[in-house]
Each structure stands twice: as C-alpha cells, then as structure tokens.
ZATI-696805 format. One record per atom (N, C-alpha, C): x, y, z. Coordinates in steps of 0.05 Angstrom, whole numbers, plus 32768, in hexadecimal, padded with zeros to 4 digits. Layout:
XYZ...
This chain:
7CAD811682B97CB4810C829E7CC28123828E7CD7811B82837CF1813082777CDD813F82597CE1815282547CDA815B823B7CF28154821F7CF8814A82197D12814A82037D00815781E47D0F816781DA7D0C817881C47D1C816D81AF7D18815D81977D2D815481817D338160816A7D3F817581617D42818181457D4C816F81377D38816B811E7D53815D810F7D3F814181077D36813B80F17D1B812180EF7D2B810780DD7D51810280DC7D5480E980C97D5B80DD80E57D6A80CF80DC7D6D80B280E87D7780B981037D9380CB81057D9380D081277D7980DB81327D6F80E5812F7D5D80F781357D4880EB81417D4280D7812C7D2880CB81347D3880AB81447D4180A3813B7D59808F81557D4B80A081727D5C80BA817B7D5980C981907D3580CB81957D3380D081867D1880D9818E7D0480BA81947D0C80A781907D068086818E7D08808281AB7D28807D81B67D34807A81CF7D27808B81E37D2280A481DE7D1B80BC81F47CFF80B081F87CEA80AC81E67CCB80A881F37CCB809181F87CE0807A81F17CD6805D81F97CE1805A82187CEF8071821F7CF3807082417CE48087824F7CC6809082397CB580A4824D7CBF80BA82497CCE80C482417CCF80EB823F7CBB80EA821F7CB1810482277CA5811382197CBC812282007CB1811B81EC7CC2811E81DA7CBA812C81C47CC1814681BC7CB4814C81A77CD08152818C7CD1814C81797CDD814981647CD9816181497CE5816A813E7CE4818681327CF88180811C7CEA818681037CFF818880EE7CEC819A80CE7CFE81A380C87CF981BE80B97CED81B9809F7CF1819C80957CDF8191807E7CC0818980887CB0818580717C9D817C806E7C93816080817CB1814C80817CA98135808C7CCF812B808E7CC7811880A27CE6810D80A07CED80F880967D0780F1809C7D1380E2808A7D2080E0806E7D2580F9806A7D1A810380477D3780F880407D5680FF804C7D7180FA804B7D7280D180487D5D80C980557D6380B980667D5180A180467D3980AA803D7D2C80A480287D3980A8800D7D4D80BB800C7D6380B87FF67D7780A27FFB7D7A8098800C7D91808D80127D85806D80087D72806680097D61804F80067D55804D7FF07D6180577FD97D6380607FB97D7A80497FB57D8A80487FC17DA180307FBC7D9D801A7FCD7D8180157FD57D777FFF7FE17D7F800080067D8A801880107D8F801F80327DA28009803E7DB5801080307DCD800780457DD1800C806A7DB97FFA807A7DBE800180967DD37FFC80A37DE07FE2809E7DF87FE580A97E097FCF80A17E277FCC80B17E307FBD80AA7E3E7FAA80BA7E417F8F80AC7E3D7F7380C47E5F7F7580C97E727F7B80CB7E8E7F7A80D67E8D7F7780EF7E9D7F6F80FE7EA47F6F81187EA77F89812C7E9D7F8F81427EA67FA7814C7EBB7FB6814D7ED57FA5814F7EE67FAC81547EF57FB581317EEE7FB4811E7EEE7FB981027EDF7FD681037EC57FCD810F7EB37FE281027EB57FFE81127EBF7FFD81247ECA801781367EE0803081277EF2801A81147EFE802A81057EFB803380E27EDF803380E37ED6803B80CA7ED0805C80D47ED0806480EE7ECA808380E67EE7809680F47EE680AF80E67EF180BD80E87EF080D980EE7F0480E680FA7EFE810781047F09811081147F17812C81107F26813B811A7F1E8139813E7F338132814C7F3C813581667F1F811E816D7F1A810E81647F0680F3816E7F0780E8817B7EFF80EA81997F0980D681B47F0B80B581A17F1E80AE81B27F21808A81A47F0A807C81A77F02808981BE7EF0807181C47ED0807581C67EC2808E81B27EB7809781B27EA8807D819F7EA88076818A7EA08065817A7E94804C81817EAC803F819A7EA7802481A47E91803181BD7E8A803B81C87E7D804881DD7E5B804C81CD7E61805C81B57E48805781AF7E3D804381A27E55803781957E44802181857E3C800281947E48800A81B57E3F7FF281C17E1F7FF881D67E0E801B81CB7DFF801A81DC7DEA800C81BE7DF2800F81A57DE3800681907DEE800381747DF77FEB81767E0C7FDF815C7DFB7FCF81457E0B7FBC81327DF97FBA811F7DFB7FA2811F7DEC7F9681357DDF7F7A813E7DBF7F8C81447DC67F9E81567DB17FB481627DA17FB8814E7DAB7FC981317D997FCF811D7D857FBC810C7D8F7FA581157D8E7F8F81047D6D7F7E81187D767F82812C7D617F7C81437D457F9081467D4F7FB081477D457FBF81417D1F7FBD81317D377FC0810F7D2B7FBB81007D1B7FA580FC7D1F7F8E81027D107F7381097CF17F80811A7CFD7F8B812A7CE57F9B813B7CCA7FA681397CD77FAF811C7CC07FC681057CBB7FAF80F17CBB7F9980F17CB37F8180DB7CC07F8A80BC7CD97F9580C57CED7F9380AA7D027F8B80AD7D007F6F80A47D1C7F5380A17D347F60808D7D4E7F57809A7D667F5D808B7D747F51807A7D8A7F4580717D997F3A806D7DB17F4380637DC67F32806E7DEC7F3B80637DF07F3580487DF87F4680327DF47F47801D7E1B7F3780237E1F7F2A80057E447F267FFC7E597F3E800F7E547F5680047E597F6D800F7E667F6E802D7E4D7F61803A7E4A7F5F805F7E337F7C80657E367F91804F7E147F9980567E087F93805D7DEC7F98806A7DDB7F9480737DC07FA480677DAF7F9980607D967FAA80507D827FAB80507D667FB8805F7D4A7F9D805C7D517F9380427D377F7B80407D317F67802F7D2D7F7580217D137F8B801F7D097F9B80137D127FAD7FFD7D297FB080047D437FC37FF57D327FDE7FEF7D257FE1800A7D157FFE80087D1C800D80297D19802C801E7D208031803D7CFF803B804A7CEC804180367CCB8043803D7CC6803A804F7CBE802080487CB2801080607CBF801380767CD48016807D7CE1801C809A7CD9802F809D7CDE8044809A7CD7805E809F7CBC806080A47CAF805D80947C89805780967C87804980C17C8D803180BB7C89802480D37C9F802B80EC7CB4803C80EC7CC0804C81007CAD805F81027CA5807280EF7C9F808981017C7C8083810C7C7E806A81027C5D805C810D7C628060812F7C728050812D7C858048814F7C85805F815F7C8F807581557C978088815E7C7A809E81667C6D80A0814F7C5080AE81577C458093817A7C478078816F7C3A807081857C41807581A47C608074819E7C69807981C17C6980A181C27C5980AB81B77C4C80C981BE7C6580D881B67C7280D681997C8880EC81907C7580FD81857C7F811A81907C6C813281827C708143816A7C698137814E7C7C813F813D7C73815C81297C8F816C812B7C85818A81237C978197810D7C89819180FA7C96818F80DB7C9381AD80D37CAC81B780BC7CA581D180B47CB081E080D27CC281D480DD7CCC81E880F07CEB81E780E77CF6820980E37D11820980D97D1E821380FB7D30820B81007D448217811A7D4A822A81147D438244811D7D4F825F81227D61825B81337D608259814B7D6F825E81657D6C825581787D918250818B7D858239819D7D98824381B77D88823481CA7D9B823A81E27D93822581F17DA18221820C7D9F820982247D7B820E82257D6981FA82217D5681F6822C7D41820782197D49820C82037D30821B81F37D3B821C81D87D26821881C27D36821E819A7D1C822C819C7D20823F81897D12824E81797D0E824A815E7CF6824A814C7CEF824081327CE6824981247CEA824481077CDB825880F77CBE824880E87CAE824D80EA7C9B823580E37C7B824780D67C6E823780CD7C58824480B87C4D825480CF7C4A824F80DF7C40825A80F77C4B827A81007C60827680F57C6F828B81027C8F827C81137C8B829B81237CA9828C81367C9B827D814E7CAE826981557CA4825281617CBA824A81777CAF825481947CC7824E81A37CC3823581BB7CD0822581AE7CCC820781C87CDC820A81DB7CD781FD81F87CE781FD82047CEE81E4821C7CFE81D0821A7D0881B282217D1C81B282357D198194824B7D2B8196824D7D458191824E7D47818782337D5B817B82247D55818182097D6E818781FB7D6B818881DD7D81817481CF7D79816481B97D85815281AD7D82816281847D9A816C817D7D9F8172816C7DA9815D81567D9C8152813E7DA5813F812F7D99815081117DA38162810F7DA2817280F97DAF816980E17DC2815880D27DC9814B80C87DE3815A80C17DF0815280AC7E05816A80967E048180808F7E0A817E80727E0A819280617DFF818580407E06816A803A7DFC815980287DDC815880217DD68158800A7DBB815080007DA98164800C7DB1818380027DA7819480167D868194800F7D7981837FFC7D6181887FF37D57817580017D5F8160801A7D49814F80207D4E816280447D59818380447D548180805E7D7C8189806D7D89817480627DA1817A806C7DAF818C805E7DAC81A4806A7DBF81B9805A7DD081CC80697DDA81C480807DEF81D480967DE781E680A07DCD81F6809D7DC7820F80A47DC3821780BF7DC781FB80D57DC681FE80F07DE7820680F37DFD820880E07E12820C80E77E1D822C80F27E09823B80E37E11825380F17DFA8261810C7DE0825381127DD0824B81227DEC824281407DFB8232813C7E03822881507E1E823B81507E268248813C7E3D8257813F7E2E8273814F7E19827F81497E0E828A81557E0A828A81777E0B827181807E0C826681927E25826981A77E36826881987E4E825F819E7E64824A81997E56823A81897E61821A81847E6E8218816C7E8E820A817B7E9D820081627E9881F781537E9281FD81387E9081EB81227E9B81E5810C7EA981D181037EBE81CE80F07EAD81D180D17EB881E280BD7EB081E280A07EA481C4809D7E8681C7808C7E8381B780857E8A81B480697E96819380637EA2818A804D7EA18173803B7E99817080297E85815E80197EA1813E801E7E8F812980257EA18110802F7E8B80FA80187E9A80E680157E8580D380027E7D80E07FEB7E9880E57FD77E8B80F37FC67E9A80EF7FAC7E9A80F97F987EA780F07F817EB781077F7D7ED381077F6F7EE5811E7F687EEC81197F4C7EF181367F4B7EFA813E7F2B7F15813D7F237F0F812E7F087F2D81327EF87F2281407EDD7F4181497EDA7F4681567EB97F4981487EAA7F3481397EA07F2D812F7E897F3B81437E667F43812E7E547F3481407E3E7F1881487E387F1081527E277EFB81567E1C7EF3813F7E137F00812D7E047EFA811A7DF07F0080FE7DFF7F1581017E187F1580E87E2A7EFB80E87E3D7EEC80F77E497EE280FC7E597EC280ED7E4A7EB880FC7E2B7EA180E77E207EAC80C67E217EBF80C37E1D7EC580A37E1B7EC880967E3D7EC880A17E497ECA809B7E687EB180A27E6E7EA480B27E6B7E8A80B17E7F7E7A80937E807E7C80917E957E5E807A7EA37E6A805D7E997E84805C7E967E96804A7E9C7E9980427EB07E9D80247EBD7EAF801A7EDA7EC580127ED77ED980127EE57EEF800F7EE57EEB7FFB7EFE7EE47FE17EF87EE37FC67F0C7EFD7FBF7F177EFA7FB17F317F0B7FA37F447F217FAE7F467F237FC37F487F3B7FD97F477F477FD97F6D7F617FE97F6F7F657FEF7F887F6E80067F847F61801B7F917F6680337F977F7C803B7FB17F8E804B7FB67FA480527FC57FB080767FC27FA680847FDD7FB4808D7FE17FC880897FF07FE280917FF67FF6808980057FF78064800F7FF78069802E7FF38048802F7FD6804180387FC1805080327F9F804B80327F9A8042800E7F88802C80207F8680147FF57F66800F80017F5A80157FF07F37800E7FEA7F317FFF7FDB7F2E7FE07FD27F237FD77FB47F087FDD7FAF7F037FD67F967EE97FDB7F8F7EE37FEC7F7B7ED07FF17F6D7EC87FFB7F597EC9801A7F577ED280237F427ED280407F367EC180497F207EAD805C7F297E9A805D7F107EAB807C7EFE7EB4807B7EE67EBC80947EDD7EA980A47ED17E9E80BB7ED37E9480D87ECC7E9D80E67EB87E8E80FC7EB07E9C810A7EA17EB181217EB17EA081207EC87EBE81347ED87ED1812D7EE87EC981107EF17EE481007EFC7ED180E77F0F7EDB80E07F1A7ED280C77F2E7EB680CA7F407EB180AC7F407E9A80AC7F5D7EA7808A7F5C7E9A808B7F777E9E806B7F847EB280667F977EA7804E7FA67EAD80417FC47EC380467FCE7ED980417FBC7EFA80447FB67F0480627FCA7EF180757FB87EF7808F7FB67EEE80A27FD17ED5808F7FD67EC280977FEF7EDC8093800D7EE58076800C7EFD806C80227F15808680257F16808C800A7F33809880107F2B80B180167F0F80B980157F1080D7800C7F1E80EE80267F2380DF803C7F3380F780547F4E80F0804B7F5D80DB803D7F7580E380327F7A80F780257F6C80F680107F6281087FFA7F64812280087F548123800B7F518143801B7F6A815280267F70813F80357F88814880427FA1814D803A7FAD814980187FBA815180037FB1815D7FF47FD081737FF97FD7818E7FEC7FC881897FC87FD6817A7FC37FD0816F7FA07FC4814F7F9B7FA781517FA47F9E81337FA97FA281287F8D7FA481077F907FA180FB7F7D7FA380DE7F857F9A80CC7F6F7F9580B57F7C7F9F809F7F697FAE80887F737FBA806A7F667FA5805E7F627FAE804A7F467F96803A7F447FB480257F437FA7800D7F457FB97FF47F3A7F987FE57F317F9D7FE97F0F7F8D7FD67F027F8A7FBE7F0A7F957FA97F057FA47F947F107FA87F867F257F997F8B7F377FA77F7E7F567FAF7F657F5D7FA37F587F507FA07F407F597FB87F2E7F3F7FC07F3C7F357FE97F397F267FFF7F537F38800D7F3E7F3480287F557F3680387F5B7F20804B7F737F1B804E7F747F0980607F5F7EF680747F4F7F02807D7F4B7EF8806A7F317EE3804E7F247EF080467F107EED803E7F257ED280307F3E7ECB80237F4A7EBE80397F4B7E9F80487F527EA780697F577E9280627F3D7E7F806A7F257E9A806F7F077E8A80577EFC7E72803A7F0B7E8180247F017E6F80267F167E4F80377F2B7E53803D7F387E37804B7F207E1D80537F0F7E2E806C7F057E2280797F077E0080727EFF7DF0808C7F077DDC80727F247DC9806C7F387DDA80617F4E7DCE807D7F647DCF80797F727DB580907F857DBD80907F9D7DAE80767F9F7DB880637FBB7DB0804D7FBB7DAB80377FD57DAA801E7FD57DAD801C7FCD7DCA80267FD37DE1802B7FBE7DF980067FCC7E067FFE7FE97E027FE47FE97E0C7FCD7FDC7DFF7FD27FDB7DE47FB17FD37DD77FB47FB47DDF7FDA7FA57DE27FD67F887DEB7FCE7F827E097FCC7F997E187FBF7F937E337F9A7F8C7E317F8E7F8D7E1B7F787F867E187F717F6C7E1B7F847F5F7E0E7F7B7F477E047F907F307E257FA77F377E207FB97F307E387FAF7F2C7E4F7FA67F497E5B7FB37F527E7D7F887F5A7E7C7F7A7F4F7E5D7F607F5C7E6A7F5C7F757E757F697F8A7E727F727FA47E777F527FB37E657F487FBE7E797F287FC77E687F2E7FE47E537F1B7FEF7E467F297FFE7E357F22801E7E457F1280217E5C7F1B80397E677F3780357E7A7F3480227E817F5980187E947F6D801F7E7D7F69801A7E657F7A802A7E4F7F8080427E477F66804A7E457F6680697E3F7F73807D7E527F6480717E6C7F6F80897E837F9780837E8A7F9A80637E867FBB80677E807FCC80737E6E7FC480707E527FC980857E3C7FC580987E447FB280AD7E517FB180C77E4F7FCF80CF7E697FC480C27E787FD580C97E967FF680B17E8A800080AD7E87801C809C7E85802580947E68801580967E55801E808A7E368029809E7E30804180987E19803D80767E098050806D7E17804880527E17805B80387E1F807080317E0E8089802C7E1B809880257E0980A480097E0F80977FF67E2380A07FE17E3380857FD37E3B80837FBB7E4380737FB17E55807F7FB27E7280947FB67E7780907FBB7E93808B7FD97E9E80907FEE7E8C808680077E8F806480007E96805C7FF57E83803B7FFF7E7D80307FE47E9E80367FCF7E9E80417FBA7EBF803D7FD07ECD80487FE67ED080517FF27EE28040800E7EF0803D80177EDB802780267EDB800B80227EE3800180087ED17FE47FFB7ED37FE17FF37EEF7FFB7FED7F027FF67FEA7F207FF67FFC7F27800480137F237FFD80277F387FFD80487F1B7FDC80487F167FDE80587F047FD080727F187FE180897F1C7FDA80A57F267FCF80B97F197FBC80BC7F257FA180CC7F1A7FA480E97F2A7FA880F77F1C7FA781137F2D7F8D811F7F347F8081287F477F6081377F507F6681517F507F4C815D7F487F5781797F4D7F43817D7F617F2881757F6A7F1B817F7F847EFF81677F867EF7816C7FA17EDB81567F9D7EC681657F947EB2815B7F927E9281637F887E8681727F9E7E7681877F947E7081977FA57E5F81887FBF7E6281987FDA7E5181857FEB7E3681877FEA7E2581947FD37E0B818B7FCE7E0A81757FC67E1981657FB97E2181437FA97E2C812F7FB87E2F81367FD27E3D81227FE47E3281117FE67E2F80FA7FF47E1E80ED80087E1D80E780207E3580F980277E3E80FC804C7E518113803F7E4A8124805C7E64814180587E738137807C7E8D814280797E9E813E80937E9D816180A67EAE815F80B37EA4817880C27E8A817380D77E7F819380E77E71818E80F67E78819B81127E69819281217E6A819D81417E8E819381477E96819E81547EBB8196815E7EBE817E81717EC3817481767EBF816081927ECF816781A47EDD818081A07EE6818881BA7ED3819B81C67EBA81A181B87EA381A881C37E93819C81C77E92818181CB7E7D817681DC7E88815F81ED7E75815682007E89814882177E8A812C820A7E8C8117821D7E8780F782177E6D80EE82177E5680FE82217E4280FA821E7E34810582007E38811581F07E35812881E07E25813B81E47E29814E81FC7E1F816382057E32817981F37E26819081E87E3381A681E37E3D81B881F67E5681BB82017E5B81BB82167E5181E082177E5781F0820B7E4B820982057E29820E820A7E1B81F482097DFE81F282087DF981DB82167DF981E582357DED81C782497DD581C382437DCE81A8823D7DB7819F82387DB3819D821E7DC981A482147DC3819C81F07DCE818D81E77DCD817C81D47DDA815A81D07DDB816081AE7DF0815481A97DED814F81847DF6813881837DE7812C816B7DE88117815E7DE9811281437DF180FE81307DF180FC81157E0D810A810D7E04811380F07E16811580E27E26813680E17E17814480F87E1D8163810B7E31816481127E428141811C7E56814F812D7E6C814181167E82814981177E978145810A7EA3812A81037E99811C80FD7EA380FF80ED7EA180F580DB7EA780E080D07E9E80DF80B77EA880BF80B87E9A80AD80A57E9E8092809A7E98808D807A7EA2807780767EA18076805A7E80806680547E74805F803D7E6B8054803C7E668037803E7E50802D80447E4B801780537E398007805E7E30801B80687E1A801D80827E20802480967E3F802B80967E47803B80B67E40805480B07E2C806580A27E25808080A97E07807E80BD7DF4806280AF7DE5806380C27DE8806580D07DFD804880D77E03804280F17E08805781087E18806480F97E288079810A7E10808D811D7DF4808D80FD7DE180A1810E7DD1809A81227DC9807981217DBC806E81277DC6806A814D7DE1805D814F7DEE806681677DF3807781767DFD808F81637E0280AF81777DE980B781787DD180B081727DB480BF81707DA680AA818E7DAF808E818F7DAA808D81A37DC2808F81C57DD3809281BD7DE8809C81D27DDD80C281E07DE180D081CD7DD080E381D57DB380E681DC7DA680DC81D27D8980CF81E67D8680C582007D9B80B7820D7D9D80A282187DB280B882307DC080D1822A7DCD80DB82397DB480FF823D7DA88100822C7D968111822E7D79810882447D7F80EC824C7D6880E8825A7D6C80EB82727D8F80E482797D9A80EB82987DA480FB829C7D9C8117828A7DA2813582887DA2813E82A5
C-alpha cells in the first residue's frame, strides 16, 4: 500500500487526498493552518459557486495559461467534470441546484456543511491529518516542516502539492511555497492577482458619488473579448464579473483600459432617433430617454463631455473608454494567475525536476474567470494528480 503525502488542505488537496485513500494508499495530508478549507470557507460567503452547468465542450475554454497543452483541460475534466461534482456532492447529503446563471450551488448556499461532512469522509477512509505544518523543504520522496513540534520530516511515496496561490493570503494561500520550489529548482511564473477589481482616476468628488454604485446590464470589451454583466464602481475604480473575464486582456496592455457600451441592447442609430426633437441638454435628456442611469452619466461627462450632439453622446454611451491604471493588489484577488510552468510538468502533472511530485490546484499556472470553473478546475486537477500519483 502506496504512502501518498498531500500538502495543501482546500479543495485540490483534499479532492487528492479523497481519491488516494478511497483506492487504499495511506494518505497523510499536511497544511500549515489550524484546519482546512479556510480559502475554500471564504468562498462560500457568496453562497460557493461549485460549478458550472455548460457543456464540455464550452467549459474547456473557460481556462487559461501560458504555453497550456490544448488538451490538458478536456483530459482532466473528463476524469471529474461538473455532472461529477454534482453527483459527488449528492454523496455527502448536500443537494444542488442550477441557479438562471447555469451555476450550480448547494441548496444550502453554505460551503460548512460540505466541508464538515467531506472531511467526515475523509477521516473515515483513514486520511492522517497534520495541521500547523508549514513546508520548509522538499525533494522526490520527502518535505520537511516547520510545526509546533519542531522540524518535521515526512517521507512518501508520492507527493501531491495543492498549495493554492497567492490570493487571500490569511486563509492559508499566500505563495510562500514559491520560493520553496524555486529552491528546488522549479519554474515558476510571478504570481499575479486574476479576478480582481482595477483602478481608475477618479476625481476626488466623482469618486464619493460613484462609490457602491452598479453600473447594470452593461457590456464590457477589450479589443474583440465582450463580457456582459454588472459593474460594481468603488472609490478606486471597478470590481465585477465583466472585469474578472477580461482580466488576461487587461494585463496584457501596455495602457489597459476598458469599453463600456451602456446600451447594448440599442444601436446607435435607434439611440439618436429616441433623442428626437431634443437639441440640447442631450446628457441630462438621456435620463429620462435612453434611461441612461446617473453614474452611466457621470462617468461619460468626466471621460467624453460635453456633448454637443446626440449622436456624439449615441456614440460614446456604446463604446465609452475607461482608462485603468493597475489591478488590486493580489492580497484582494480571488484567484491570482501564474504558478508552476507547464513546461515543467509532464501530462500527468509530475514536476518533472521532482519525480514523484505532482501539483495540483491553483500552483500551477492557469487561471479562469469566475463561475465555478475555479473549483472546478481544483476539484479535477486534484483528482487527475491523485489518480496519476497512485500509478507512480
């Protein structure tokens, strides 16, 4: 019977550590907080988005990342997709349902009780769980730890790494295995705050009148990438769904910034005609007109006014450009991008530098928007690496 060693206590982690003892290896599990789940128990604050009901062939291309085999996604998400999670969870006596959205959520709109009754599961099929252990140091077939005890050296024969990001470094995920594995030897790409809200230059005096504003049914666009959906405005610039989709556009420009088209669902010229015999005041008449809300006003005035036309202000209100000057630090994220390289690990997710060492979660370099494809994502590569750690 295999020994498998799991660093790392959220959702890949314990996925892996699930898969590994329900086929008989001895499994002991290690994570540097108090208790796990802690990333995973914030997340279920917005009621735990597990996953989402799209089609496979959709949901494959919700993630993203530098040099990403193609077929890395459909490979794992067919050893555990989100029919799987959905079955899963049925398992542990917590029922789901597909929200409008196509989310998926317990009933419960809690992530507790799961968690409670997984790691029930998990103590029963003999997971050995060893809390208050931080990763010092690691190599093929042994980590070293720093623990109340002292230093603490295990040794497996297999290691499954699901250490998480760099995001929400207070429940646990705070990158610090990044120079741990650079130590090592292992490529690892900067970690970089993904799912996150970015800043604009506000006035002083626009910025109180915008805070904790939405900017509803909007379509966001960088280049030819368009997100609809809601924009919550801040006093330092954006958060929301919109912003989360585009954010590797984003990134990837010299001088980010981002289109709104108020409006979508008019074109302009339909927008012009509903001005009809106005022939001036053409913004304060988009109130009453075009239903144009009064932060959709403000932020056009500041950024494009004054109007001297209705088809100027038409014109604008579809595609009004918002300049960013950077995102929110990645302590504010709710997924960071970056991670292990994938040209360092194989198709199995072996670190190819560290035989016998597997990563999983949100370690290795990808990233998705919000959804439920981050579970997803952990929930799959945590058991793909389990599942290749057992025929080590």
């Amino acid at each position: 019977m295999p020994h498998i060693l799991v660093i790392g206590g959220g959702p890949a982690g314990l996925r892996a550590a699930e898969v590994a003892s329900a086929a008989g290896a001895e499994v002991t599990l290690c994570d540097q907080k108090r208790s796990v789940g802690r990333k995973f128990l914030v997340a279920g604050k917005g009621g735990l988005n597990l996953t989402h009901s799209e089609e496979l062939e959709t949901f494959v291309t919700r993630y993203q990342g530098p040099n990403q085999p193609d077929d890395f996604w459909r490979r794992a998400l067919g050893k555990f997709d989100n029919k799987a999670i959905r079955a899963w969870a049925a398992r542990l006596d917590v029922g789901t349902f597909v929200q409008k959205s196509r989310r998926v959520y317990p009933k419960a709109l809690k992530a507790a009780p799961l968690l409670r009754r997984w790691v029930e599961k998990l103590r029963t099929q003999g997971v050995d769980f060893r809390m208050s252990h931080r990763l010092a140091s690691l190599a093929s077939g042994r980590a070293t730890f720093e623990s109340p005890e002292g230093v603490v050296s295990l040794e497996a024969d297999a290691i499954i790494l699901a250490l998480g990001g760099g995001s929400w470094p207070q429940t646990g995920s705070d990158g610090a295995w990044v120079k741990t594995l650079a130590n090592a030897g292992v490529e690892v790409s900067p970690l970089t705050p993904a799912n996150c809200g970015w800043e604009v230059e506000w006035s002083f005096g626009l910025a109180e009148q915008l805070e904790g504003q939405p900017l509803k049914n909007v379509v966001a666009s960088v280049g030819d990438d368009g997100a609809p959906g809601e924009i919550m405005l801040t006093r330092y610039g954006m958060e929301g769904g919109p912003l989360y989709a585009l954010g590797p556009a984003l990134r990837a420009m010299e001088e980010p910034a981002l289109t709104l088209d108020f409006k979508p669902t008019f074109t302009s010229r339909e927008l012009v005609a509903k001005m009809e015999s106005a022939k001036k005041n053409f913004l304060a008449e988009s109130q009453y007109r075009w239903k144009l809300s009064e932060p959709m006003r403000l932020i056009l005035d500041y950024f494009h006014g004054p109007f001297e036309s209705a088809e100027q202000l038409a014109r604008d209100a579809k595609a009004c450009r918002i300049p960013l000057t950077k995102p929110r630090p990645l302590a504010e994220a709710i997924s960071s991008a970056g991670g292990v390289a994938w040209k360092g690990i194989d198709d199995q997710l072996m670190i190819k530098e560290l035989p016998g060492v597997f990563v999983a979660g949100e370690m290795i370099d990808w990233e998705a928007p919000t959804g439920g494809y981050l579970l997803q994502g952990c929930f799959a590569s945590g058991t793909l690496a389990a599942e290749s750690a057992l025929r080590d």
